[in-house]
C-alpha positions as CSV (number, residue, x, y, z in Angstrom):
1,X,-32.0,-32.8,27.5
2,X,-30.6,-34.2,24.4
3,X,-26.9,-33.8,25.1
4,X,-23.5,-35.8,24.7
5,X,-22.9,-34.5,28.3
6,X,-25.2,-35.2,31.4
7,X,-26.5,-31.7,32.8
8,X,-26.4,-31.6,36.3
9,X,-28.0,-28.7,38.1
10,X,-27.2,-28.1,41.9
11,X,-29.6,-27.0,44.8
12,X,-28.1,-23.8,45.5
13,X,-25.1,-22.2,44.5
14,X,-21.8,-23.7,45.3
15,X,-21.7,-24.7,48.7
16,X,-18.9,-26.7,51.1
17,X,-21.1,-29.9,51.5
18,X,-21.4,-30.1,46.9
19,X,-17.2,-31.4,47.5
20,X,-17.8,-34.7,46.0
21,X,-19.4,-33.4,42.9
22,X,-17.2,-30.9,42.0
23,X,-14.3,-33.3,43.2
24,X,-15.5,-36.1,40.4
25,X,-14.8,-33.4,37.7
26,X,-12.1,-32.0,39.2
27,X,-10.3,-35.4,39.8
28,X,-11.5,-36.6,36.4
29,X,-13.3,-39.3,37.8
30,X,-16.1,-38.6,35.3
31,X,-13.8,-38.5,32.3
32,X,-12.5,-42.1,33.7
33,X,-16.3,-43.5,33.6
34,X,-16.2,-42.3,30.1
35,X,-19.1,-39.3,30.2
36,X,-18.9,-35.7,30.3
37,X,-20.7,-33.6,32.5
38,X,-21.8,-30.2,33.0
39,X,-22.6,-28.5,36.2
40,X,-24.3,-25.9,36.6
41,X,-26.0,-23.8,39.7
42,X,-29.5,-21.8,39.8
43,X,-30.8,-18.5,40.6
44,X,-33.6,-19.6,42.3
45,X,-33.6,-22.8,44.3
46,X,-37.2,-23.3,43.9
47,X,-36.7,-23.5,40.3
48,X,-34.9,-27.0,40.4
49,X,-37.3,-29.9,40.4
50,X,-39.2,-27.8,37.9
51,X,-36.1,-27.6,35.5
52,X,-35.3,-30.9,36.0
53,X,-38.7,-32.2,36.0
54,X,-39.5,-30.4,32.3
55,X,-36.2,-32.2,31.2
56,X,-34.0,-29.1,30.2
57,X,-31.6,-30.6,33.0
58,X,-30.6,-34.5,33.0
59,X,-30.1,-34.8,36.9
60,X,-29.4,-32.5,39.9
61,X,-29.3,-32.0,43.7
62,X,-32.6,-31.6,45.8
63,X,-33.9,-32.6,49.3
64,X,-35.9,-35.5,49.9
65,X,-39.6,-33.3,50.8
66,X,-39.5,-31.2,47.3
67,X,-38.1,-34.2,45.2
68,X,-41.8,-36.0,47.2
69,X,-43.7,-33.0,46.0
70,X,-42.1,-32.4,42.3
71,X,-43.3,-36.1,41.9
72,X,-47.0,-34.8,43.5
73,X,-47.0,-32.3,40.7
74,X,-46.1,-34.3,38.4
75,X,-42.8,-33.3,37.2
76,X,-41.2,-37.0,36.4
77,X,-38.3,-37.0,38.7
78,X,-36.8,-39.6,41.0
79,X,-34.1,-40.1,43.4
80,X,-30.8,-41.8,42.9
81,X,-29.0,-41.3,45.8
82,X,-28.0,-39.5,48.9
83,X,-25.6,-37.0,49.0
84,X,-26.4,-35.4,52.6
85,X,-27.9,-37.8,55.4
86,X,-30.9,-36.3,57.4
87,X,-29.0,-32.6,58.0
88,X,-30.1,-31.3,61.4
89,X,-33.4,-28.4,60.0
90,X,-35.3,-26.0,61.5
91,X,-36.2,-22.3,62.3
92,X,-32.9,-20.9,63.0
93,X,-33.0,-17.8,65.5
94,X,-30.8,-15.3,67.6
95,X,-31.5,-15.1,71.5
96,X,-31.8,-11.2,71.0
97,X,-35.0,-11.8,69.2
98,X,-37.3,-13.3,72.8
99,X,-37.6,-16.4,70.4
100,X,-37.0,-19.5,72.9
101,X,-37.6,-23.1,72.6
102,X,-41.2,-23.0,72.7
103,X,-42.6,-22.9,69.0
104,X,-45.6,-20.1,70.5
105,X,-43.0,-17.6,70.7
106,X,-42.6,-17.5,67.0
107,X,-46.2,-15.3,67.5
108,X,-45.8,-12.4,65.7
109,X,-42.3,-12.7,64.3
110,X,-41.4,-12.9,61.3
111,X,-40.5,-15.9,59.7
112,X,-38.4,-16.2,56.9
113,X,-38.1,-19.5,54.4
114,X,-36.7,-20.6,50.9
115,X,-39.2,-21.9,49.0
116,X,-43.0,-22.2,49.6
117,X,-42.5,-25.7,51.5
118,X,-41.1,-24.3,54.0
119,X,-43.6,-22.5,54.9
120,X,-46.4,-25.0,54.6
121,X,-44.5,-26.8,57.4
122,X,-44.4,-23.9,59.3
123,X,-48.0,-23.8,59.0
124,X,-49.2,-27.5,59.7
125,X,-46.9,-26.5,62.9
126,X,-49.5,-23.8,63.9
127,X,-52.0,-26.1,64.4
128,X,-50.5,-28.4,66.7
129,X,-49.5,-25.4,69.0
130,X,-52.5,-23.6,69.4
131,X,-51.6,-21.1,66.6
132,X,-53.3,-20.3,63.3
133,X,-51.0,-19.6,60.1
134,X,-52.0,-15.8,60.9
135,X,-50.3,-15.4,63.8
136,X,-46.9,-14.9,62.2
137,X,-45.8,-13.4,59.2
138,X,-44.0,-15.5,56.5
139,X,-41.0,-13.8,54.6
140,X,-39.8,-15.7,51.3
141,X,-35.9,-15.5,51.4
142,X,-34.6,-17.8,49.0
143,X,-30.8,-17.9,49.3
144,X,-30.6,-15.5,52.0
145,X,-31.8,-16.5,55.4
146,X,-28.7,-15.4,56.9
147,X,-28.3,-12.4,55.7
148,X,-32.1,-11.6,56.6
149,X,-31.3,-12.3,59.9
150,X,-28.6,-10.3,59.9
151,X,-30.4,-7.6,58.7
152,X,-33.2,-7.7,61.2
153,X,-35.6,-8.3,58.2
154,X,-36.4,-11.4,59.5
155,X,-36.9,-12.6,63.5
156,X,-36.3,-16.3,62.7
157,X,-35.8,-18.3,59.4
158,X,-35.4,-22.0,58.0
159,X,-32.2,-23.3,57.5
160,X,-29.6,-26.2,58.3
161,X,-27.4,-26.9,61.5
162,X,-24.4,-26.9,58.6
163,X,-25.3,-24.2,56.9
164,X,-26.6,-21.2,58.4
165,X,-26.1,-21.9,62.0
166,X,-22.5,-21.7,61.5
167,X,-22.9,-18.9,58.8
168,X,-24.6,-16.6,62.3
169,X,-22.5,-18.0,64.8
170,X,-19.3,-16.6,62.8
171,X,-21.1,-13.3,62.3
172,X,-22.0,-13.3,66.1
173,X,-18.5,-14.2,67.1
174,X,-17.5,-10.9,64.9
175,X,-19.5,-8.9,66.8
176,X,-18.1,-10.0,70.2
177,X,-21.4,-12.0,70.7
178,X,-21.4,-15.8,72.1
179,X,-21.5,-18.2,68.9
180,X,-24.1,-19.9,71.3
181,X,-26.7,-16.9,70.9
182,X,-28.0,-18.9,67.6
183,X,-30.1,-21.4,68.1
184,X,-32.1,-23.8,66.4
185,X,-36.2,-24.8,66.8
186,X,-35.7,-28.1,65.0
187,X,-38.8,-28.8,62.6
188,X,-38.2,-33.1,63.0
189,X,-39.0,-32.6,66.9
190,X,-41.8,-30.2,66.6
191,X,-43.7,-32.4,64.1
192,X,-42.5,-35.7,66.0
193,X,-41.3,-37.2,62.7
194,X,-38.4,-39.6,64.7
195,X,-35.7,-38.3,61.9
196,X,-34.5,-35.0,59.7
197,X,-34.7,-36.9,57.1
198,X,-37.1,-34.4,55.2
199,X,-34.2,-32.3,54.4
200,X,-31.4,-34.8,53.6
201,X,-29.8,-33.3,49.9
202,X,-30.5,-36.1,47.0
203,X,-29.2,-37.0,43.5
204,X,-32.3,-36.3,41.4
205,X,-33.1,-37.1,37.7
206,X,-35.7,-36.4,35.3
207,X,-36.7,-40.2,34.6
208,X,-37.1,-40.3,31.1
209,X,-32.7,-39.6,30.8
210,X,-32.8,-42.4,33.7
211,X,-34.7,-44.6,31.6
212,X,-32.7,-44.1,28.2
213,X,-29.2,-43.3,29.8
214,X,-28.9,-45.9,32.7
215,X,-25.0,-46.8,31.6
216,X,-24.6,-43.0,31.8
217,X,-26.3,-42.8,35.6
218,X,-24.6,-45.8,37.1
219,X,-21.2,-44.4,35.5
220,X,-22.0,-40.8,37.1
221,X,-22.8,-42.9,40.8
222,X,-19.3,-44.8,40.5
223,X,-18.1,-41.2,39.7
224,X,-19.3,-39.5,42.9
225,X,-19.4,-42.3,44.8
226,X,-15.3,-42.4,44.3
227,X,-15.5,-38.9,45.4
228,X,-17.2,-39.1,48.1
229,X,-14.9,-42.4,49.6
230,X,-11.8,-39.8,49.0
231,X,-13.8,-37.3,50.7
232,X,-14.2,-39.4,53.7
233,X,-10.9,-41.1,53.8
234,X,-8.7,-37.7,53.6
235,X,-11.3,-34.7,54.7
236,X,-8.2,-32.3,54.9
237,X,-6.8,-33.3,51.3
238,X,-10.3,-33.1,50.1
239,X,-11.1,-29.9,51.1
240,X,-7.9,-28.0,50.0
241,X,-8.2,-29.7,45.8
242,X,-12.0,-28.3,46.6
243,X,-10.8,-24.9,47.0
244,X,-8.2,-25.2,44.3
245,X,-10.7,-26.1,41.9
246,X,-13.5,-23.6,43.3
247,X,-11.5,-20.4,44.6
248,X,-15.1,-19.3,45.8
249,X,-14.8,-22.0,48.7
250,X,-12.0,-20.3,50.2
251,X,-12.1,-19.1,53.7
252,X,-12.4,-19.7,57.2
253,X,-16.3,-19.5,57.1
254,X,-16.6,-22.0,54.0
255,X,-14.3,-24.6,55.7
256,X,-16.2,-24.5,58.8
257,X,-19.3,-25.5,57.2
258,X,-17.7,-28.0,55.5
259,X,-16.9,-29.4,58.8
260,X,-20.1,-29.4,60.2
261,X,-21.2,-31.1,57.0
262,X,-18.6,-34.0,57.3
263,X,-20.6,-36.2,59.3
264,X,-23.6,-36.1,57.3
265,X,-22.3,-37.1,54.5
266,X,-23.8,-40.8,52.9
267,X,-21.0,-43.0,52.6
268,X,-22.7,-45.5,50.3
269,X,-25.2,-42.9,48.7
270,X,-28.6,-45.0,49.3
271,X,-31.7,-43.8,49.2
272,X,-32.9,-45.1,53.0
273,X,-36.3,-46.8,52.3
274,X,-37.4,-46.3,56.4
275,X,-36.9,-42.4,55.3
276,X,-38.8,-42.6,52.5
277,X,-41.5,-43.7,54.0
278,X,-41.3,-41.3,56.8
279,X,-41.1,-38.3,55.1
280,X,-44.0,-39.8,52.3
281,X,-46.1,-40.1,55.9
282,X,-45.2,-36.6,56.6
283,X,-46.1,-35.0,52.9
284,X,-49.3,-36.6,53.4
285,X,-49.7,-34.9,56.4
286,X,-49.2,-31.6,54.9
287,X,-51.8,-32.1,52.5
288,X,-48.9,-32.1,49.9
289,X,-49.3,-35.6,48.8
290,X,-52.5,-37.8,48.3
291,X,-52.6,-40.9,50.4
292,X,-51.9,-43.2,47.2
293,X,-48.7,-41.7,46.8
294,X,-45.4,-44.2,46.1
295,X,-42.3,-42.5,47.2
296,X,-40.3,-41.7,43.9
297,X,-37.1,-43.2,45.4
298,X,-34.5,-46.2,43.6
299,X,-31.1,-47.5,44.5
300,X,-31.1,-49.1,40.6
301,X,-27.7,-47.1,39.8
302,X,-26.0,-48.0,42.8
303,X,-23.5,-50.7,41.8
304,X,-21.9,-51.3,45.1
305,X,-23.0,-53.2,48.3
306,X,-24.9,-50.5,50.6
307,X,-24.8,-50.6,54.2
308,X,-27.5,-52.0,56.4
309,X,-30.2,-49.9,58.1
310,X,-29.0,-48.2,61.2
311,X,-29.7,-50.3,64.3
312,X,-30.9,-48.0,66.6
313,X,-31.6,-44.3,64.2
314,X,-32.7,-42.6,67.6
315,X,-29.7,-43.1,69.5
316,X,-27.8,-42.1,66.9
317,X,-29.9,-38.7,66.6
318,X,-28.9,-37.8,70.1
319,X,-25.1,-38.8,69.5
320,X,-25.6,-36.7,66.4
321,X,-26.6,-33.7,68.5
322,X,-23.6,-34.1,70.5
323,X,-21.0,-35.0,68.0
324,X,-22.2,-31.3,65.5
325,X,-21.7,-29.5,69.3
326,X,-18.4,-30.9,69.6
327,X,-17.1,-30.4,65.6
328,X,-18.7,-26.5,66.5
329,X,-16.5,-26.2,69.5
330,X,-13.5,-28.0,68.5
331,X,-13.3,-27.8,64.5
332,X,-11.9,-30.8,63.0
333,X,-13.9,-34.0,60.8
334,X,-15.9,-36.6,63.0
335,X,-18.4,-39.0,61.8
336,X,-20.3,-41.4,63.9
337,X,-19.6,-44.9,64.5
338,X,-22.9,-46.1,63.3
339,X,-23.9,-49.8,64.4
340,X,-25.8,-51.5,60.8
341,X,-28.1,-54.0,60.7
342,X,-26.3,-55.7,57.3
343,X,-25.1,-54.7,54.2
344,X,-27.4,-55.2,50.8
345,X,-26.0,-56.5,47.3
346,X,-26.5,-54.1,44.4
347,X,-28.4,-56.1,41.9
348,X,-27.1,-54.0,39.1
């Protein structure tokens, strides 16, 4: 998009976990790199690697499975960095609705998802669980799993541990119900993938600005990347300049997902290349990539030393799992003590 400022568009309207974003323009840490930018949010999530792709956006948020697929499609788009590290996913459910743990009893539900991915994982799931695709019916939700739920127009639907499990299990406690009625079928352990790192929330951009603008994209990094290392250091702080600068993020509900979001959080925004080829295994699985595929993935912009790879990722899963149920039940900002392998030099 031919623009003094960089256009950034986000994955879904403004949510808790976009803090270090919005806190680089509200701290003027963009105007201290010396660009302008504008954010903006969609009305259809679905729309974004499209938009981005066809270049009337510069750069924007996505997860890792759609930016694979934009690329597949070939909208020109790669990523530049993590934002949200491998966020628990799967098919989110209430007790009340004789869902349990085991995937067959999604038979004859109906299952609701955002965009059309979601439902070709749901799918290839069928399959390995003596199902066909017919045997439930798929409900396109976009934005509004929850409130589907809610509703009862939906039995089940995709959504994130940080997101719209916390979103039902405040509605629940409303209702005098146990917050642990929701529940999640997580779609990493179903497909034995080893990680969630199919849904972990990238910076995307259409590579043609990349490729003329790449002063502009390191300076946006340094930008968020200061945000995010405030964001980490003082949560609290963080979250109340958040809400100062976006009213909308008021509330109980909004800081409690920003909670659970906390420990997923990158802290050196690196694409993680064991990830990248996971999930590229994965879309070629689904029939969603061809087997020559190259993951559409740099850390170019980055002008920092990353972190090493994680030293044992399963562990730290399980520690994950038990970590989120603690932040649920307590409240409060915890992040894992991650044991790395070695840090890695920018070259730029």
């Amino acid at each position: 998009m031919s623009s003094d400022k960089i256009t950034f568009l986000t994955n879904w309207h403004a949510t808790p976990y976009h803090a270090p974003l919005y806190l680089a323009q509200a701290k003027g840490y963009f105007k201290e790199e010396g660009i302008k930018v504008a954010l903006l949010e969609p009305n259809d999530p679905s729309d974004v690697t499209e938009i981005i792709g066809t270049g009337k956006v510069d750069m924007g948020f996505k997860a890792m499975i759609h930016t694979l697929a934009a690329k597949a499609r070939n909208f020109p788009v790669q990523s530049i960095g993590s934002l949200l590290d491998e966020p628990f996913t799967g098919v989110v459910y209430l007790k009340s609705s004789d869902i349990t743990p085991d995937f067959r009893t999604l038979k004859g539900k109906k299952i609701g998802y955002v965009g059309e991915f979601g439902k070709i994982q749901i799918d290839e799931l069928t399959s390995h669980y003596g199902m066909a695709p017919t045997d439930y019916t798929a409900v396109r939700c976009g934005m509004n799993v929850t409130k589907a739920i809610i509703n009862g127009d939906i039995d089940a639907g995709i959504g994130l541990e940080n997101v719209q499990m916390v979103e039902l299990a405040e509605w629940l406690a409303q209702q005098g119900r146990p917050k642990s009625d929701v529940q999640m079928l997580r779609i990493d352990e179903l497909a034995e993938l080893g990680c969630c790192c199919f849904c972990s929330i990238l910076y995307i951009g259409n590579e043609a600005f990349l490729a003329q603008h790449p002063d502009k994209v390191r300076a946006f990094m340094r930008a968020v990347k200061k945000a995010t290392d405030f964001v980490l250091a003082d949560p609290a702080k963080a979250w109340a300049e958040y809400v100062d600068f976006k009213p909308a993020m008021g509330g109980e509900l909004n800081r409690k997902i920003f909670e659970r979001s906390f420990a997923y959080f990158s802290s050196d925004l690196k694409n993680v290349e064991r990830d990248w080829q996971k999930v590229t295994r994965y879309g070629k699985r689904l029939g969603v990539l061809n087997e020559s595929f190259v993951p559409n993935y740099t850390n170019e912009f980055l002008s920092w030393t990353t972190e090493g790879d994680q030293a044992d990722p399963t562990g730290d899963q399980k520690r994950m799992i038990e970590l989120q149920k603690r932040v649920a039940e307590e409240g409060g900002f915890q992040r894992l003590d991650v044991e790395r392998m070695g840090a890695v030099t920018a070259s730029a």
